[in-house]
C-alpha positions in Angstrom: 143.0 66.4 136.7 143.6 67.0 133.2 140.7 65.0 132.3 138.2 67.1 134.4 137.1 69.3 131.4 136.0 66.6 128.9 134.3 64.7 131.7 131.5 67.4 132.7 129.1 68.2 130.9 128.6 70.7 127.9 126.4 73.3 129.5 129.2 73.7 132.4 131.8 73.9 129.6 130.0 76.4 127.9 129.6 78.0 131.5 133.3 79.1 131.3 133.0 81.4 128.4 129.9 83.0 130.0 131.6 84.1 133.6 134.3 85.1 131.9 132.2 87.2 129.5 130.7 89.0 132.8 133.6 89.1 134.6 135.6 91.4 132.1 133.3 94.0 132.6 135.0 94.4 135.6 138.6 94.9 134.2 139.3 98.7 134.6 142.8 98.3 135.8 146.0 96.8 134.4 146.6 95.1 137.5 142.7 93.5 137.5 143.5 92.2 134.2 146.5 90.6 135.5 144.8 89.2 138.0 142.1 87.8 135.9 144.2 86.5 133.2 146.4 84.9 135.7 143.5 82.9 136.9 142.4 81.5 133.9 146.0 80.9 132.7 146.4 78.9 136.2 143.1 76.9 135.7 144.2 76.0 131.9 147.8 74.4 133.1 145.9 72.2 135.9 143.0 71.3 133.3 143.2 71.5 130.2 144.0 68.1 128.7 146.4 69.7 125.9 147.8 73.2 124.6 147.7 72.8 121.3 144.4 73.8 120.7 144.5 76.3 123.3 147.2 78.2 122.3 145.6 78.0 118.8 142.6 79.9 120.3 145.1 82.4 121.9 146.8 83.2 119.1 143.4 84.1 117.4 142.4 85.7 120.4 145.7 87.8 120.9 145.1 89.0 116.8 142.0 90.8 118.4 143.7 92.1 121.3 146.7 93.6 119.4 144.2 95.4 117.1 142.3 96.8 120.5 146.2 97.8 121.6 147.1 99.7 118.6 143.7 101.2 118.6 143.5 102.1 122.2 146.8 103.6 122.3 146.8 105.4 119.0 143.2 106.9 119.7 143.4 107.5 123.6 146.2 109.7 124.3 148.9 107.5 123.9 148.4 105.9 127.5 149.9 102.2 127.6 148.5 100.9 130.3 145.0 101.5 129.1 145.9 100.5 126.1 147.0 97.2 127.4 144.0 96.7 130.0 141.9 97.0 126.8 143.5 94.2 125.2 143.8 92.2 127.9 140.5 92.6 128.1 139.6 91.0 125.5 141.8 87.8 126.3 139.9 87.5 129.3 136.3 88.1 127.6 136.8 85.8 124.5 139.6 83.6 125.6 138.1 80.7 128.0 134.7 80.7 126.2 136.8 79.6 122.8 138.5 77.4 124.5 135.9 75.4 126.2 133.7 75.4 122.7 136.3 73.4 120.9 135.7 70.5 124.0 131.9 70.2 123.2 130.6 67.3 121.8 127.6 67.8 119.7 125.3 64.9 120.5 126.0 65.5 124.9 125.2 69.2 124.5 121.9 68.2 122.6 120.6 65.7 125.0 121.9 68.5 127.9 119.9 71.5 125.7 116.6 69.0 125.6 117.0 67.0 129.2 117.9 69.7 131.0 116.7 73.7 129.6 113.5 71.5 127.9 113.4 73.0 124.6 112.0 71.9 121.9 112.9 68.6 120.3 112.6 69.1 116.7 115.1 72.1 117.2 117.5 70.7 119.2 117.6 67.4 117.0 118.0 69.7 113.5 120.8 71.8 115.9 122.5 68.7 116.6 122.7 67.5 113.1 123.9 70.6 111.9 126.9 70.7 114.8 128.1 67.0 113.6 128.0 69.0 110.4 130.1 71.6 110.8 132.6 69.4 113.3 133.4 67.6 109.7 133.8 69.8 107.4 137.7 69.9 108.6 137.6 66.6 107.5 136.2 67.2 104.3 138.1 70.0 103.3 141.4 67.1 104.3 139.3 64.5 101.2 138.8 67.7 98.6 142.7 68.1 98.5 143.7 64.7 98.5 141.8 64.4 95.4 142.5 67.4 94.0 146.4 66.6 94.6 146.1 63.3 93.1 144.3 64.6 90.2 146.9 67.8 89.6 145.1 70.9 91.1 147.5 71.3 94.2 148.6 74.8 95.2 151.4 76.1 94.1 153.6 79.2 95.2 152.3 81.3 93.0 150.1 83.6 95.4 147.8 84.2 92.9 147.5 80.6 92.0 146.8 79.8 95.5 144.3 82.1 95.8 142.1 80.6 93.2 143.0 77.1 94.9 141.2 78.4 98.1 138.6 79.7 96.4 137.9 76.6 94.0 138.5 74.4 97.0 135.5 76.6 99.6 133.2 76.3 96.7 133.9 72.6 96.6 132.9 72.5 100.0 130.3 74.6 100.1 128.5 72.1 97.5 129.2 69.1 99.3 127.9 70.8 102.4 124.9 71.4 100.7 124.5 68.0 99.2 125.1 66.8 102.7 122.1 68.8 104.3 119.7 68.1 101.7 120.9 64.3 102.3 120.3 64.8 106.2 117.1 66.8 105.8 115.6 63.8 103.6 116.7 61.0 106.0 115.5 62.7 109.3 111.8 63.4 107.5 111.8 60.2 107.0 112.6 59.0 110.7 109.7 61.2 111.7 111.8 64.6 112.7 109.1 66.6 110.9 106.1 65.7 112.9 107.0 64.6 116.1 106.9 66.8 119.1 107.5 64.7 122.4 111.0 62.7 121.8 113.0 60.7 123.6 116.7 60.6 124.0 119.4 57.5 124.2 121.8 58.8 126.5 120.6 60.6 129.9 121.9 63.9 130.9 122.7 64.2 134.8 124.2 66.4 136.7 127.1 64.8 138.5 129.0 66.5 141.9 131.7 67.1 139.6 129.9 69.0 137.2 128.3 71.3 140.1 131.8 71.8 141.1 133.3 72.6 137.8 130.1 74.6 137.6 130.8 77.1 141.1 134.9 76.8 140.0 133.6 78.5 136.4 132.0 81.1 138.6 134.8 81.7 140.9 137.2 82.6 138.0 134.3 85.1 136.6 134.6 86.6 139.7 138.4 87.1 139.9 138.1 90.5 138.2 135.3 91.4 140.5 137.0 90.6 143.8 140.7 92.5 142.7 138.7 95.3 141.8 136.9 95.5 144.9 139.9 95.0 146.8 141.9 97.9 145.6 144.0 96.4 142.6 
């Protein structure tokens, strides 16, 4: 079960953070919120293949929520509960969709953007060289400070010292990234990325019973917040 999300396919995953982005419209109660966020929160313990990610999204999620709290509360006549629908809110609108983003692979969602919505080739192929990109750049930032350590430029606890570390270190990065596109701009021109228009693509993109049932489930949670609502919560 806890394999189910990396096993269908990027457009369902991506699915997730949609519904749930519709569905929050509908939270206008505490207790719809509850019932939403519950749903979700059920789905991710029978799913989800880990939680250290996911609580990693949550935490950045709940930042925004406590901010829409305070705010809420302090500008809207002091009312708790609406203050804590709002923020809840939020959970339920950018939770599941950050979630699922961190389980798409780059190259699947490409053949799935071209194979299956059939657009354009040259964009999707630049799209997906720019995802593989940005997926490494973790990676890179890990190589910068290994060298930087061995070479005697580690932070320190001076705050202020740190500070210039982070920034040295993002410009760092920055220039490799460049370096890195110009690098990946050459060798795709000279595959033929700049002039061709019809393509074809290694790895097929069906749609599998499992991903048309992930696909409904998605839609069912979306719909959580609509159904309470409607039914008097």
């Amino acid at each position: 079960m806890r394999s189910v999300v990396l096993r269908i396919n990027p457009l369902v995953q991506l699915s997730v953070g949609l519904f749930s982005l519709l569905g929050s419209f509908w939270i206008r109660s505490l207790p719809v919120a509850l019932i939403a966020l519950g749903a979700y929160a059920v789905a991710g313990l029978l799913l989800l293949p880990g939680w250290r990610y996911p609580l990693a999204c949550l935490g950045f999620t709940a930042i925004a929520a406590v901010t829409i709290v305070y705010s809420t509360w302090r500008l809207g006549g002091h009312d708790v509960e609406e203050a804590f629908t709002a923020g809840l809110r939020i959970v339920v609108l950018a939770g599941p969709g950050s979630i699922m983003a961190g389980y798409v692979d780059p190259s699947r969602f490409a053949d799935y953007l071209a194979q299956t919505l059939h657009l354009p080739a040259r964009l999707i192929a630049a799209f997906a060289a720019a995802l593989q990109k940005f997926t490494g750049f973790g990676l890179a930032w890990q190589q910068l400070e290994r060298v930087r350590r061995v070479r005697g430029f580690g932070p320190s606890r001076n705050p202020l010292a740190n500070g210039r570390y982070a920034a040295n270190m993002s410009f760092a990065l920055l220039v490799q990234a460049l370096r890195g596109a110009s690098a990946t701009s050459i060798a795709m021109d000279a595959r033929g990325f700049a002039t061709a228009h019809d393509r074809t693509w290694a790895e097929p993109a069906p749609w599998t019973v499992l991903d048309r049932l992930a696909l409904v489930g998605a839609a069912v949670l979306g719909c959580a917040p609509i159904v309470a609502r409607l039914g008097g919560a």
